[in-house]
C-alpha positions as a printed Julia matrix, in Angstrom:
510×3 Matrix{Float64}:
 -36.52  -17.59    2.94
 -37.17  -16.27   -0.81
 -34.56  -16.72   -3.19
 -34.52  -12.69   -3.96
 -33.55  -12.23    0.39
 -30.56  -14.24   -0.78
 -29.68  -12.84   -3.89
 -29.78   -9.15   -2.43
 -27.98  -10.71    0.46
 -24.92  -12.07   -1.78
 -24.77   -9.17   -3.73
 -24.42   -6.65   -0.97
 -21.53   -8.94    0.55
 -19.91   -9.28   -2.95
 -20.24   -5.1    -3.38
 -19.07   -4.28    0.07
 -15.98   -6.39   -0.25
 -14.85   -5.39   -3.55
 -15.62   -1.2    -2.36
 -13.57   -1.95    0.23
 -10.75   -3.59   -1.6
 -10.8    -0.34   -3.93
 -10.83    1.41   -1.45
  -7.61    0.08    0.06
  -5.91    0.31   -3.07
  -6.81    3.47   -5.01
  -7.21    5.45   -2.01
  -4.62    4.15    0.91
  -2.25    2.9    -1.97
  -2.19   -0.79   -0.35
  -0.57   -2.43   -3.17
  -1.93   -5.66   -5.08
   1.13   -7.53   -5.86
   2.83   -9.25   -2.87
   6.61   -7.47   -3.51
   6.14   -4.09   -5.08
   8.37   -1.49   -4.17
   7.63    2.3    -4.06
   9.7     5.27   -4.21
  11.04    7.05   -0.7
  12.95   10.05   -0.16
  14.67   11.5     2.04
  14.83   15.1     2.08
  17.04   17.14    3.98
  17.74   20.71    4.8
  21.13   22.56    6.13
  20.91   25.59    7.57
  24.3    27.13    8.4
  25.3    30.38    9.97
  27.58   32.81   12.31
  25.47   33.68   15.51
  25.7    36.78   17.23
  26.61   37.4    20.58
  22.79   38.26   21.8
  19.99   35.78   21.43
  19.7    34.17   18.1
  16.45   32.92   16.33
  16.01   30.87   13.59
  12.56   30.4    11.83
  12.04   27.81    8.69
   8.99   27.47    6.85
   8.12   23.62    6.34
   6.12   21.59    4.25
   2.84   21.07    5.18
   0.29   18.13    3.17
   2.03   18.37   -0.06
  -0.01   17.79   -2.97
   0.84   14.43   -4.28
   3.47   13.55   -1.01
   2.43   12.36    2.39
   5.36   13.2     4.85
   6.43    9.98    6.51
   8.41   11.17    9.16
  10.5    14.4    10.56
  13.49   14.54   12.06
  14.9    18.31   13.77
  18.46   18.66   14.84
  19.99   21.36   16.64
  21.83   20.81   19.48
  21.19   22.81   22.41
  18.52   24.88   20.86
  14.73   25.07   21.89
  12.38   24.19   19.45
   8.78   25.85   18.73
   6.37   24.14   15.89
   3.63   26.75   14.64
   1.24   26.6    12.02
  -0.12   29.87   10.79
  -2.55   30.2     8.18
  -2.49   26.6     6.64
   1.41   27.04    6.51
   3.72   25.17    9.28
   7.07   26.98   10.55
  10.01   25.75   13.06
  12.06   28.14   15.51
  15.13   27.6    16.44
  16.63   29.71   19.84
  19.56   29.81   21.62
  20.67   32.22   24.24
  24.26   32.01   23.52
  25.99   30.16   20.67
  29.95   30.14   19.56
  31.28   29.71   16.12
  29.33   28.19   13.34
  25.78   26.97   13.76
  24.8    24.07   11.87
  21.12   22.99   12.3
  19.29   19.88   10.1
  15.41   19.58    9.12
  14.96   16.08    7.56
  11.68   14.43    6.44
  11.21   10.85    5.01
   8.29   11.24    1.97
   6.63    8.86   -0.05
   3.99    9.47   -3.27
   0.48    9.72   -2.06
  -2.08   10.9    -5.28
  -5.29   10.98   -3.09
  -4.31   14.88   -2.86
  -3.3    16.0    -5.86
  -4.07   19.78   -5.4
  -3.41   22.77   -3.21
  -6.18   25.02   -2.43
  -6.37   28.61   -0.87
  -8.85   31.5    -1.43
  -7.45   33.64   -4.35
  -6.28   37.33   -3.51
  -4.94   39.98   -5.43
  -1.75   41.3    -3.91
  -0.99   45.27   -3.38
   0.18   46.49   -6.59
   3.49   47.7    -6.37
   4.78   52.01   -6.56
   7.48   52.08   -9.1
   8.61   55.47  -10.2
   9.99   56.66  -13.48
  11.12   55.11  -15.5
  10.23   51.59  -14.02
   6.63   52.68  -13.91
   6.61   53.18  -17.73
   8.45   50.23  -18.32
   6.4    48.04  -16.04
   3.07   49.59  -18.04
   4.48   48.6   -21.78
   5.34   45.45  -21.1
   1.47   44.45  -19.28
   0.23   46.26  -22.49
   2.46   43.85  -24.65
   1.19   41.16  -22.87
  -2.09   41.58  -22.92
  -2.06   42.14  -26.76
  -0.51   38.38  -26.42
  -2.45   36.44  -24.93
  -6.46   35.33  -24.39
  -7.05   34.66  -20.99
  -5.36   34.65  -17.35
  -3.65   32.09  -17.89
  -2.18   32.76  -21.41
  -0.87   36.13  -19.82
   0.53   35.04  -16.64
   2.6    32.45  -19.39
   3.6    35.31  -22.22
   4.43   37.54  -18.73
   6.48   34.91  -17.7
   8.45   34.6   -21.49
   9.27   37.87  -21.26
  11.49   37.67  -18.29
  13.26   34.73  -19.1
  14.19   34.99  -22.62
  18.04   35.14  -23.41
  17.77   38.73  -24.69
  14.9    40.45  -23.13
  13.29   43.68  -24.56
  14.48   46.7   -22.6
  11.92   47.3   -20.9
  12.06   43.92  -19.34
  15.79   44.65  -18.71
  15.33   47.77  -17.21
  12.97   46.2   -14.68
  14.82   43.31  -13.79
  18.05   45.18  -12.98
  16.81   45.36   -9.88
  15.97   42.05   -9.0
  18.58   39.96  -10.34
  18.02   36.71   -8.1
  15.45   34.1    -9.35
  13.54   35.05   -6.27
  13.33   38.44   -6.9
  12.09   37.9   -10.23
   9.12   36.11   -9.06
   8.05   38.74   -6.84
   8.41   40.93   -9.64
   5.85   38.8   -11.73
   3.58   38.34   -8.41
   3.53   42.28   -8.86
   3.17   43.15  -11.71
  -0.37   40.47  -11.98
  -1.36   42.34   -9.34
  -1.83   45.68  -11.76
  -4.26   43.5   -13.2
  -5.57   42.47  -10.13
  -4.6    39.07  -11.03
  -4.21   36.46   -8.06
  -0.96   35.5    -8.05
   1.24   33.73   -5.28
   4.89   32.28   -5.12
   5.89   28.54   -4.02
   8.61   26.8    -3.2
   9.74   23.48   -4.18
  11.85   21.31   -6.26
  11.68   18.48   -8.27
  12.4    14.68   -6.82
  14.09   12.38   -9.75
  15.42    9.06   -9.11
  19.1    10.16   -8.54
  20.37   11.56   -5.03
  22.47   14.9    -4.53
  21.72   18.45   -3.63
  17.98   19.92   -4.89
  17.6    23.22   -6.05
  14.76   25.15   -4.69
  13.39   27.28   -6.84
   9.93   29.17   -7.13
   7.46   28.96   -9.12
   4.25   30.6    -9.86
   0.33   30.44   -9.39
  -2.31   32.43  -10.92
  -5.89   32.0   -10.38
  -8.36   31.94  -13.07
 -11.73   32.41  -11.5
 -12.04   29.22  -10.64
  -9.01   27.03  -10.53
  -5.33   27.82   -9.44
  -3.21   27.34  -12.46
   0.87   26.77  -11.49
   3.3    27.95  -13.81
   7.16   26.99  -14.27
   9.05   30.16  -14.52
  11.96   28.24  -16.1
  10.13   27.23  -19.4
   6.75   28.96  -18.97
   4.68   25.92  -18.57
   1.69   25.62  -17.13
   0.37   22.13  -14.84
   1.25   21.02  -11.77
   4.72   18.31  -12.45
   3.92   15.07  -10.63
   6.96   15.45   -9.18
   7.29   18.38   -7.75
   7.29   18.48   -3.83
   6.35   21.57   -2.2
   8.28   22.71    0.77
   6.34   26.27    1.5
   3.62   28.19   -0.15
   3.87   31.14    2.48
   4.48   34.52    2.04
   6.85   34.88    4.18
  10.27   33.82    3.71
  11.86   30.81    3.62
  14.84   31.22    6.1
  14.86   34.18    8.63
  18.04   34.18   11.04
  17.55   37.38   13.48
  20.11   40.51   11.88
  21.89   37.6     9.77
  21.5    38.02    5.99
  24.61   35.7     4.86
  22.69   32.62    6.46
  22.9    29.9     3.84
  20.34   26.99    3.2
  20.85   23.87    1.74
  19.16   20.86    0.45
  19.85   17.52   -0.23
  17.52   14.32   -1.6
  18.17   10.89   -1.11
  16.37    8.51   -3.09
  15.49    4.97   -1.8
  12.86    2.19   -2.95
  10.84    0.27    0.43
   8.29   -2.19    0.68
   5.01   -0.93   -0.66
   3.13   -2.24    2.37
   5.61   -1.08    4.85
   4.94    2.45    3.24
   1.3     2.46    3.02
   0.77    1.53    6.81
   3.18    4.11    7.91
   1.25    6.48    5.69
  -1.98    5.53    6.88
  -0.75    5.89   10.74
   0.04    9.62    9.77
  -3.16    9.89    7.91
  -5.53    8.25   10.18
  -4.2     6.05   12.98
  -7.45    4.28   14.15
  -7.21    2.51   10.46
  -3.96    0.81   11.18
  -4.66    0.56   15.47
  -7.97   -1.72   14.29
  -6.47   -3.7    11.57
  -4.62   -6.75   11.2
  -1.24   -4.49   10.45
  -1.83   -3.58   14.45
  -1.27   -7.51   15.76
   2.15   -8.3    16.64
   4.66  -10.09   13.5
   4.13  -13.48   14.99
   0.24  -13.15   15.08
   0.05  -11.47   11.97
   2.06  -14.92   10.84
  -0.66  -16.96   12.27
  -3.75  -15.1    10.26
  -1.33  -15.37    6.89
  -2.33  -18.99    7.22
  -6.08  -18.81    9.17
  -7.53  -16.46    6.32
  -6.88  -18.72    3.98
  -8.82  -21.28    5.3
 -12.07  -20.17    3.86
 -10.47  -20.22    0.6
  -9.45  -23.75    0.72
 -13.09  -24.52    2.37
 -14.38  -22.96   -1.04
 -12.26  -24.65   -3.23
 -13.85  -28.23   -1.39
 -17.03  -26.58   -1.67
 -16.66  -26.28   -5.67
 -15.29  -30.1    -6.28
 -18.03  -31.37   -3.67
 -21.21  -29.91   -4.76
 -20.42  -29.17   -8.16
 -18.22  -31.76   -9.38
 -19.47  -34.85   -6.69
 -15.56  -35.61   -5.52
 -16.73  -37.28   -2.01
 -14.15  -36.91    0.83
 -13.61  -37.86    4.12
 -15.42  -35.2     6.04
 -15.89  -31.95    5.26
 -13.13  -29.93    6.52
 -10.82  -32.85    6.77
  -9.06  -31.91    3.29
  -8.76  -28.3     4.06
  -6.85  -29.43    7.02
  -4.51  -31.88    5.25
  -3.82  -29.03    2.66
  -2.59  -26.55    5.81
  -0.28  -29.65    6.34
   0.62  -29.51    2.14
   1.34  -25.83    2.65
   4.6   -27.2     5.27
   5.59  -29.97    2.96
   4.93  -29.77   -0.71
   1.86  -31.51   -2.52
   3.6   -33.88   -3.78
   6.0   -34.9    -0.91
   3.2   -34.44    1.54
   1.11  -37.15   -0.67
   3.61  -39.39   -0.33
   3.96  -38.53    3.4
   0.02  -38.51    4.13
  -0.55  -42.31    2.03
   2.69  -43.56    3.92
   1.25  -42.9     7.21
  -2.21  -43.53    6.86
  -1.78  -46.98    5.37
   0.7   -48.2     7.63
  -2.13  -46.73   10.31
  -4.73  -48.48    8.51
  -2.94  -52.06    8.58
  -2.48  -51.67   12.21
  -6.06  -50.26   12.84
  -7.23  -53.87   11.14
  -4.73  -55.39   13.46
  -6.63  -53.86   16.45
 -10.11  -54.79   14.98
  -9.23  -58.29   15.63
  -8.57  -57.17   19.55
 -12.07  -56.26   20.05
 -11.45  -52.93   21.39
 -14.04  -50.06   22.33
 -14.0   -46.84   20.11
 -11.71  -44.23   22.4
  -9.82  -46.81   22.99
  -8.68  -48.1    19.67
  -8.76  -44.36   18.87
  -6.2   -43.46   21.47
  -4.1   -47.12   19.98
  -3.86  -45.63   16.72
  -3.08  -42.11   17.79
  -0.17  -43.6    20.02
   0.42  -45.17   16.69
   0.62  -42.5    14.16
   2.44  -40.51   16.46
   5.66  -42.99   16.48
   5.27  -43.37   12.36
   5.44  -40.06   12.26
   8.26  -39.87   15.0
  10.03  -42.84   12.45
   9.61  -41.18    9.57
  11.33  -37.6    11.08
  14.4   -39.12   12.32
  15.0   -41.54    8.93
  14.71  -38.49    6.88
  17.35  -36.6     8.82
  19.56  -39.16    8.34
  18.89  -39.51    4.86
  19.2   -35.47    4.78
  15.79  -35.22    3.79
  14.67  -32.0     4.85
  10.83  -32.06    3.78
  10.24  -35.46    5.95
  11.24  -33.57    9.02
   7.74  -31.4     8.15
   5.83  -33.98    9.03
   5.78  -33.27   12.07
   3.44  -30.49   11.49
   0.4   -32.58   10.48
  -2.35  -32.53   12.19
  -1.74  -36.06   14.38
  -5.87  -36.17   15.51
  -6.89  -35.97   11.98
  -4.86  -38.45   10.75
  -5.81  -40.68   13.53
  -9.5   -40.16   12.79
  -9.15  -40.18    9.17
  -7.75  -44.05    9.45
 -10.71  -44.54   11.67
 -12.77  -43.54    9.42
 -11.23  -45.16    6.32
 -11.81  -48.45    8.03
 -14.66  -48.42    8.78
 -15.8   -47.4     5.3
 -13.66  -50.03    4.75
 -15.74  -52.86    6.54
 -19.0   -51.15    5.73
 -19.29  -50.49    1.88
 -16.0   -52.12    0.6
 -12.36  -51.29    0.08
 -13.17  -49.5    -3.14
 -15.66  -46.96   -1.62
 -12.65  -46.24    1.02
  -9.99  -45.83   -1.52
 -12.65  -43.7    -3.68
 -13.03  -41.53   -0.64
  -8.88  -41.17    0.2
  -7.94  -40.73   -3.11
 -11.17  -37.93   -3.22
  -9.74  -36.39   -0.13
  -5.92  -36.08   -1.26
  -7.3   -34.79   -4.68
  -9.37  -32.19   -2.79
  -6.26  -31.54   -0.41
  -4.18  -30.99   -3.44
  -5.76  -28.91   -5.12
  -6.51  -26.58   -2.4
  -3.0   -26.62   -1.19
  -2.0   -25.78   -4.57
  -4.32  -22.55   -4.2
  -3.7   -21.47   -0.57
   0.83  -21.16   -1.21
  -0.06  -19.21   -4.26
   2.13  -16.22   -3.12
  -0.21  -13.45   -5.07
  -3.33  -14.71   -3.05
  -2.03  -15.03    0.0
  -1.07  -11.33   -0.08
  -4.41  -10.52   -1.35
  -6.25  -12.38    1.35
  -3.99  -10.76    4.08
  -3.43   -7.31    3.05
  -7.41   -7.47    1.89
  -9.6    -9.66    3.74
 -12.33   -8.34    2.61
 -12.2   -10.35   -0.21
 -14.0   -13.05    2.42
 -17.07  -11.15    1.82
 -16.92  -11.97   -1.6
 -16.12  -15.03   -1.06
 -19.32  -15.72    1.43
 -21.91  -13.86   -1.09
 -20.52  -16.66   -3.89
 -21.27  -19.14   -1.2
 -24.12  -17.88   -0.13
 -25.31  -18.26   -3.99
 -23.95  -21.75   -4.7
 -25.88  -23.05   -1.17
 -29.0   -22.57   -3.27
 -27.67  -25.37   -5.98
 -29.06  -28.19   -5.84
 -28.69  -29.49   -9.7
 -26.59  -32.69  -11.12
 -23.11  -32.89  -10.55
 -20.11  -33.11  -12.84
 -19.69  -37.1   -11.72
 -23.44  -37.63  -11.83
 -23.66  -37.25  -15.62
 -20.99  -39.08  -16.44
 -22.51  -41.73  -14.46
 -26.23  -40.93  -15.78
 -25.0   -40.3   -19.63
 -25.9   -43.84  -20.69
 -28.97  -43.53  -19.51
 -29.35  -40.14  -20.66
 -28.54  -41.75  -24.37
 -31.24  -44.39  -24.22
 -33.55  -41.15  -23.25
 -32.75  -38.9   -25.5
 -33.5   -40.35  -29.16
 -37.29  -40.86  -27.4
C-alpha cells in the first residue's frame, strides 16, 4: 500500500474526529472541562382570577424556540381543568377550561430553560400593519411628530429609535402627550409605536419578554419592539431606545394576540417569577439535546445505563494508554513484557495509586518469582506450573488484603483488583527471560514494563482526559490516524543512539 493511501487515510480520521468534537462543543454545548456548571432557570407564571358562573376559558401564549434559550422542560398546573396545546402560526398557546369553578382560580405554567446560542435569531416574514384612523386632533399630532422624526434620523432603524425617544422622555413634546393620553400602560404605548411605523409602512411587531439576571424574584414582562429594515429584523428596547438583541433576554410570545385572555374577565392578573440555579453542564446539554434531537442521545454512550456508562469511563481509555506504550516502545526502545501487558497493569494503577501499586505489583511478582524458581526444580509441565503460581499469587494477594486491613491500610485492600492471570503470566514470563538471556535482561524488561505502566496510569486518571475521552470519543479517531502515521516509522530509537553514539563519534570526524 503507497504511503500517500495512508497519509490521506490518517488525515481523514484525524479531520473527522476533531469536526466532530467541534461539533459537540460549539454546536450541542457539550462542555470541555470535566465540572463546568451552566446557568438554569426556572421560570414561572401565575395566573389568578374570579371565574364566572358559566364556562370559563383561559388561553396563554407560550414561548416557543427562544432565540438564545432551549426550553428544558414544562410543567402545567390547574387542577381540574382540561388542557389544549395549539400552535398557530409559529406561535404556541395553552387553554385552560372548566365547566364550573368556585372562588379564586389559581393556575401555574412553569418551564426549566437553559442558554443555547446555536439560535440566536427570530425570523418571520416582515408586514406592514393597518395604519391606524385617528381623528382630530390626534391625527395632526400623530403627523408632526413622524415629520419630526423623519427630519431625525437616516434610515429605518434610526427612526424607529428617535420614534421611540420621543415617547419616553421625562417631558415629552405635546404632541407626544396628547397622543399618549390615551394609552397610558407600557403596552399601550407599544401599540401606539407599532402604529404609527405603519404610516410609513414600516414593519413593525411587539414581543414579549424579560430579562434573566443571576438573582431570583418576580420578572417584569415588558415589550419591546422590532422593525424590519429590508433585510434584517432590528429589536429595539423601548426603555432606553437601544437597538440589538440583549443576550439575555428570553422571549415568552411574539404573537399578536394577547398575552392572557380569561373569557368576560378583564381584572385577571399574571404573574412571573425566575429562579436562578447553576447544574452540571453535561447533565444540561443531554437533556437539551433529547429535546432537540432524541436519536443523538438514544445512540450515544449518554443512552447506556450509569453503571455501563462507568465501565466505558475506564474501556475508552484503553487506547490511550495503548498509545502512550506505543510512543516509549517504538520511539524511545523501552522493551516490556508483552505488548498490552503494561496497559493492563496501569488499569490496576488507576485502583491503587502509581506509586502504591509499584510497590504492590514488585511485592507480588517477586515473591511469585521465588516460588516459580521453587517449582522449576519440580519439573512441572507448563499449565501446570501456570495454574501453581496462579493458586499462588492469588493467596499473596489474599495475604497482602487482610494485613493491610489490619494495619488500616486502605490502598492494599485494592489489590484485589489486579488482574490475577496477568500477574501469573507475567512471573512466567519473567523467568523464563530469566533462565534464557540472564537476570539483567528480566529486570530490564520489569522495570521497562512498570515504567511503561506508570506512565500511562499517570495519563489515563488525569480527570480532564478522561472527560474528554468519554464525553468525546471521537477523539479515538485522532488517535488511530496518529497511529496509523507512526506504524510507518521504522527509524532509530531514542535508546538506540545512546547505545550507537560511540560509534557514531568514531564515524563522524571521517
Amino acid at each position: 500500500m503507497k504511503k500517500t493511501h495512508l497519509y490521506l487515510l490518517a488525515l481523514a480520521l484525524v479531520l473527522t474526529g476533531i469536526g466532530a468534537v467541534v461539533y459537540k462543543w460549539k454546536v450541542l454545548n457539550f462542555p470541555l472541562q470535566p465540572v463546568t456548571e451552566v446557568d438554569v432557570w426556572t421560570i414561572q407564571a401565575r395566573i389568578e382570577y374570579q371565574p364566572r358562573r358559566l364556562p370559563n376559558t383561559v388561553t396563554l401564549q407560550l414561548p416557543s424556540d427562544p432565540p438564545g434559550f432551549s426550553i428544558l422542560d414544562e410543567r402545567f398546573v390547574a387542577n381540574n381543568y382540561s388542557r389544549l396545546e395549539e400552535s398557530r402560526g409559529g406561535h404556541r398557546e395553552v387553554q385552560w377550561a372548566i365547566r364550573r369553578a368556585r372562588g379564586k382560580q389559581v393556575l401555574y405554567y412553569r418551564a426549566t430553560v437553559v442558554r443555547n446560542t446555536e439560535s440566536m435569531m427570530l425570523g418571520g416574514r416582515p408586514k406592514p400593519g393597518d395604519p391606524p384612523v385617528l381623528e382630530e386632533p390626534f391625527s395632526s399630532a400623530a403627523q408632526t411628530v413622524l415629520n419630526q422624526v423623519r427630519e431625525r434620523s437616516a434610515d429605518i432603524a434610526t427612526f424607529a429609535q428617535e420614534l421611540v425617544r420621543r415617547f419616553y422622555v421625562e417631558t415629552p413634546s405635546q404632541e407626544v402627550s396628547l397622543l399618549l393620553d390615551s394609552r397610558p400602560t407600557a403596552e399601550g404605548r407599544a401599540q401606539l409605536l407599532a402604529e404609527l411605523l405603519a404610516w410609513r409602512n414600516i414593519p413593525a411587531r411587539i414581543l414579549h419578554g424579560f430579562l434573566l439576571g443571576e438573582g431570583s424574584g418576580e420578572a417584569e414582562m415588558r415589550p419591546w419592539l422590532q422593525v424590519h429594515n429590508g433585510s434584517e429584523w432590528i429589536t429595539i428596547d423601548l426603555a432606553t431606545a437601544a437597538d440589538g438583541w440583549p443576550p439575555n433576554l428570553f422571549l415568552w410570545s411574539a404573537s399578536p394576540a394577547p398575552l392572557l385572555v380569561v373569557d368576560d374577565n378583564p381584572n385577571a392578573k399574571i404573574s412571573f417569577t425566575v429562579s436562578h440555579n447553576l447544574a452540571d453542564a453535561l447533565a444540561m446539554a443531554e437533556r437539551r439535546l433529547e429535546v432537540q434531537n432524541e436519536n443523538l442521545v438514544r445512540y450515544s454512550l449518554l443512552s447506556l445505563p450509569l453503571q455501563t456508562q462507568q465501565v466505558y469511563q475506564v474501556l475508552l481509555l484503553v487506547p490511550v494508554g495503548a498509545f502512550i506504550m506505543l510512543l516509549l516502545r517504538n520511539l524511545v526502545g523501552i522493551k516490556t513484557y508483552g505488548t498490552f501487558m503494561p496497559v493492563l497493569v496501569a488499569l490496576a494503577f488507576r485502583d491503587t495509586g502509581v506509586i502504591a501499586g509499584v510497590i504492590l505489583f514488585i511485592s507480588v511478582v517477586g515473591t511469585g518469582l521465588l516460588v516459580r524458581f521453587y517449582l522449576e526444580r519440580l519439573r512441572l509441565l507448563l499449565v501446570p506450573r501456570l495454574t501453581a503460581v496462579l493458586t499462588v499469587v492469588v493467596l499473596l494477594m489474599a495475604a497482602v488484603s487482610v494485613i493491610s486491613n489490619r494495619l488500616d491500610i486502605e490502598v492494599g485492600l485494592s489489590i484485589a483488583l489486579f488482574p490475577m492471570v496477568i500477574m501469573a503470566m507475567t512471573i512466567e514470563r519473567m523467568s523464563v527471560t530469566w533462565e534464557e538471556r540472564g537476570g539483567g535482561a528480566a529486570v530490564r524488561e520489569a522495570l521497562g514494563t512498570l515504567l511503561v505502566a506508570a506512565l500511562a496510569a499517570l495519563v489515563m486518571t488525569w480527570d480532564l482526559l478522561e472527560h474528554l475521552i468519554f464525553v468525546f470519543p471521537e477523539l479515538l479517531l485522532v488517535l488511530l490516524g496518529i497511529t496509523l502515521l507512526l506504524g510507518r516509522y521504522s527509524g532509530y530509537r531514542l535508546t538506540e543512539l545512546f547505545r550507537f553514539r560511540a560509534l557514531a563519534r568514531e564515524a563522524g570526524p571521517g
